[in-house]
N, C-alpha and C positions, 0 to 999 in steps of 0.2 A: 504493500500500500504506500511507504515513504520509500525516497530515496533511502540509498543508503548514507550512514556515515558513523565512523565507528564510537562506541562508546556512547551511541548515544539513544535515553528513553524517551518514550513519548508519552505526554498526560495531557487529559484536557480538563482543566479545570472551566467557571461556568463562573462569569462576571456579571450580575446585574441581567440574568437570563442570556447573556451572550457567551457559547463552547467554544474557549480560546484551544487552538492548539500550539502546545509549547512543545520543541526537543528540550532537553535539560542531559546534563553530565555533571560527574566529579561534584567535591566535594570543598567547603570552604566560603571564602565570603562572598553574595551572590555578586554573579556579574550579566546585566541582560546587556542580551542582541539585537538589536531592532533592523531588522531588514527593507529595502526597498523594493520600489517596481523595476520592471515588471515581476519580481520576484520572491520569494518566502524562506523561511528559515535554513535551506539546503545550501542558499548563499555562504554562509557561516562554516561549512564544512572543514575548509582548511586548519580553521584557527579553532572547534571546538574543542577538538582532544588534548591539545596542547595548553590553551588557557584552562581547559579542566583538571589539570595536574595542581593547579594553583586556586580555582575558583569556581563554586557551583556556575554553573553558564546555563544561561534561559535564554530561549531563542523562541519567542511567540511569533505564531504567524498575526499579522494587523487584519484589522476584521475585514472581512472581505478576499482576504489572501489567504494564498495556501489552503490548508485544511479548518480554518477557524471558519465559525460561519457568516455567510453571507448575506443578511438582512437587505429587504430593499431599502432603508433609511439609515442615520448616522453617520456621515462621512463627512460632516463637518470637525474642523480641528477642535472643536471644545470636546466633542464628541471622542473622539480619537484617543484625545490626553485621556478622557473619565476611563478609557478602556485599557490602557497602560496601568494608570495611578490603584484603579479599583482591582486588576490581576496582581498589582504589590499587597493589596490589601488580603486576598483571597488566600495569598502562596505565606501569607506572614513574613512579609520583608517588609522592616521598617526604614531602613536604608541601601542601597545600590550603587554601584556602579554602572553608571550607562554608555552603549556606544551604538548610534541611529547612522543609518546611511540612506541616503536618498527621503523616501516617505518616512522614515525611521530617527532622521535626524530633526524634519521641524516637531513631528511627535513629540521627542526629546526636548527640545526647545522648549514648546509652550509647557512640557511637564514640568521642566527648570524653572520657569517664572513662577509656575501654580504653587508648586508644592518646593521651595529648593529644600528644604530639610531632607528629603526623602534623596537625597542625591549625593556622593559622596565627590564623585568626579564624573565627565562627562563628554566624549568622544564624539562629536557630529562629523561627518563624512560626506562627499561628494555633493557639494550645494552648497548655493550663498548661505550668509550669516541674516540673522532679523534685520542687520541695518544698512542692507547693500545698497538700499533705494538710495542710503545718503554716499552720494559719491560714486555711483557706477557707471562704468558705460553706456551709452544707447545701445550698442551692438549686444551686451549682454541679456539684453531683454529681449530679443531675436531669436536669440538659440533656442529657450525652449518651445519653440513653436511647435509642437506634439501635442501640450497641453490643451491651447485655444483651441486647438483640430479637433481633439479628440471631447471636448466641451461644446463643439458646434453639434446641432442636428444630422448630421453628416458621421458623426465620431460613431454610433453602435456598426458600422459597415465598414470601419478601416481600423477597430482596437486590435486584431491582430494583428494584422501588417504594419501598423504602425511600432505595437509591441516587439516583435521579431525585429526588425528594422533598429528599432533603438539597442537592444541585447546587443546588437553587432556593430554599430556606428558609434555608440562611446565607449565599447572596449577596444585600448590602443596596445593595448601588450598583449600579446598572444591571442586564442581567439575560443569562442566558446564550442565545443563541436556540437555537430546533432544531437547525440545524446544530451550532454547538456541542456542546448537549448529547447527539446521536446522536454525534458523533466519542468523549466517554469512552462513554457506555452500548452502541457497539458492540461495546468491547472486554469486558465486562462480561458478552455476551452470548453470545458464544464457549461452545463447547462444556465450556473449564475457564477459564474467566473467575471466576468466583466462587468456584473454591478460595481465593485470598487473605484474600478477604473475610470469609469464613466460620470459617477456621480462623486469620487474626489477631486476629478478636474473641472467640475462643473463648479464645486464648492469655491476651491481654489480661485477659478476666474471670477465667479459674484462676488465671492466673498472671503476669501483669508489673506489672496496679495491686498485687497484694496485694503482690508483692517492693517494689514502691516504697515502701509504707506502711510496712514494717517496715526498710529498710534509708535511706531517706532521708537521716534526720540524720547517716549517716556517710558520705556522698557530698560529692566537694570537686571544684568545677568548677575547674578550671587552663586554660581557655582563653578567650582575650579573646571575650565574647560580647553580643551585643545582640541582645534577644529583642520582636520585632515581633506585636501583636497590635491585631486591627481592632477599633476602639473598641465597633463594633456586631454583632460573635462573639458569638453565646449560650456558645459553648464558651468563650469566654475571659474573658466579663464578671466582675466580681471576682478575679480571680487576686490572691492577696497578695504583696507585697514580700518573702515569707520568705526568700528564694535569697539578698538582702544577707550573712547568714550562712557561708554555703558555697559562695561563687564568691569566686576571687580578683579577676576584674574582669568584671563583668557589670551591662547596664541592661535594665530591663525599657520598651517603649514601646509608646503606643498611636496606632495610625494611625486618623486623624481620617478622618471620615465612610465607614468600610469595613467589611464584614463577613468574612464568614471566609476568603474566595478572593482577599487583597490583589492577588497577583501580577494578576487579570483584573481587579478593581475597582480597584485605584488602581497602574496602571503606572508613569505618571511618576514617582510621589510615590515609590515604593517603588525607584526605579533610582536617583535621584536621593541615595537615605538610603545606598545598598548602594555608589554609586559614591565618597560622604565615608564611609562607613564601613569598606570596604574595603580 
């Protein structure tokens, strides 16, 4: 039924009526995984076993993905966060380590302002910062154009080819094979596989960039954070230092020779940064 990946169990615990599915390993102090699109917890493969030597590791699928389930409603980011915050609550973790990549990182974000107590440190991955609006490029606002696509009337007829399409055009190291890429694009394929997809971009466009844009500058990050971005991301190229502002201790960094899927294109490099930064 899952991929595989060693060492590791599967539970589903049950948030507020929603069946998250979590892989989980090892033992020690928790550390979750927050995965992106188009993709779910099998992302994390590489680096499970080995940060599980040192740290329970929690890898939830976000609702709508993978094997959690797929409601027709909820995919607004308040919504998102109550479904992280409330599976700490469920699993009795009162504090964490977090590290979000792609959908996984603004997750992580808006959790960090809700709740910073519950946060011990906190790893965002491939994606601007809450305050790129102040100071970014015009061109940077272009890349994601999959988004507005995929939120037009148009988007339930092109979410796979557009999903495939992006799996392969922002990985720049190496490449994903078939296999691979058939293990996310099956789940995609399901019968409500593309609810998330479709009604987080829908969300994202009415409403989560525009709240960013107007509430930014009074956003104040409180948790220790290093934000990870592959030097060769379209999505991430130019992001500005503006976050210096409004985090109390936060770096922004770029991993050398990667594009947007670190976790699969640079394993080592990225377990190695997570195991001195954690």
């Amino acid at each position: 039924m899952y991929p595989h990946a060693d060492g590791v169990e599967h539970i589903d615990p049950v948030v507020d009526g929603l069946r998250v599915h979590c892989a989980v390993a090892g033992e020690g102090p928790p550390l979750v995984l927050l995965h992106g699109w188009p993709q779910h917890w099998w992302s994390w493969r590489e680096l499970i076993g080995p940060l599980a030597e040192r740290f329970r590791v929690i890898c939830p699928d976000i609702r709508g993905m993978g094997w959690t389930d797929a409601p027709r409603a909820g995919y607004h980011l308040r919504t998102l966060t109550r479904d992280l915050l409330g599976l700490l609550d469920v699993l009795g973790l009162e504090r964490v380590r977090l590290v979000g990549h792609d959908w996984g990182f603004l997750i992580g974000y808006s959790a960090c302002f809700t709740e910073p107590q519950r946060f011990e440190r906190f790893v965002p991955m491939g994606g601007i910062t809450p305050w790129t609006a102040i100071g970014a490029p015009p061109l940077l606002y272009l890349r994601p154009w999959h988004i507005a696509l995929l939120a037009s009337p148009v988007g339930p007829l092109l979410v796979h080819a557009v999903a495939r399409n992006r799996l392969h055009a922002w990985r720049k190291r190496g490449g994903f094979s078939d296999e691979e890429t058939e293990v996310y694009m099956a789940r995609l394929r399901r019968p409500d596989g593309a609810v998330a997809t479709l009604a987080r971009d829908r969300q994202l466009v009415r409403r989560d960039i525009p709240w960013f844009f107007r509430h930014a500058p009074r956003l104040r990050l409180r948790v220790k954070t290093l934000h990870l971005n592959g030097e060769l991301d379209p999505l991430t190229q130019g992001v500005p230092h503006s976050h210096r502002r409004f985090a109390d201790d936060m770096s922004l960094e770029l991993v050398p020779d990667c594009g947007h899927f670190i976790a699969e294109e640079r394993p080592e490099w990225l377990l190695d940064r997570l195991e001195a930064y954690l």
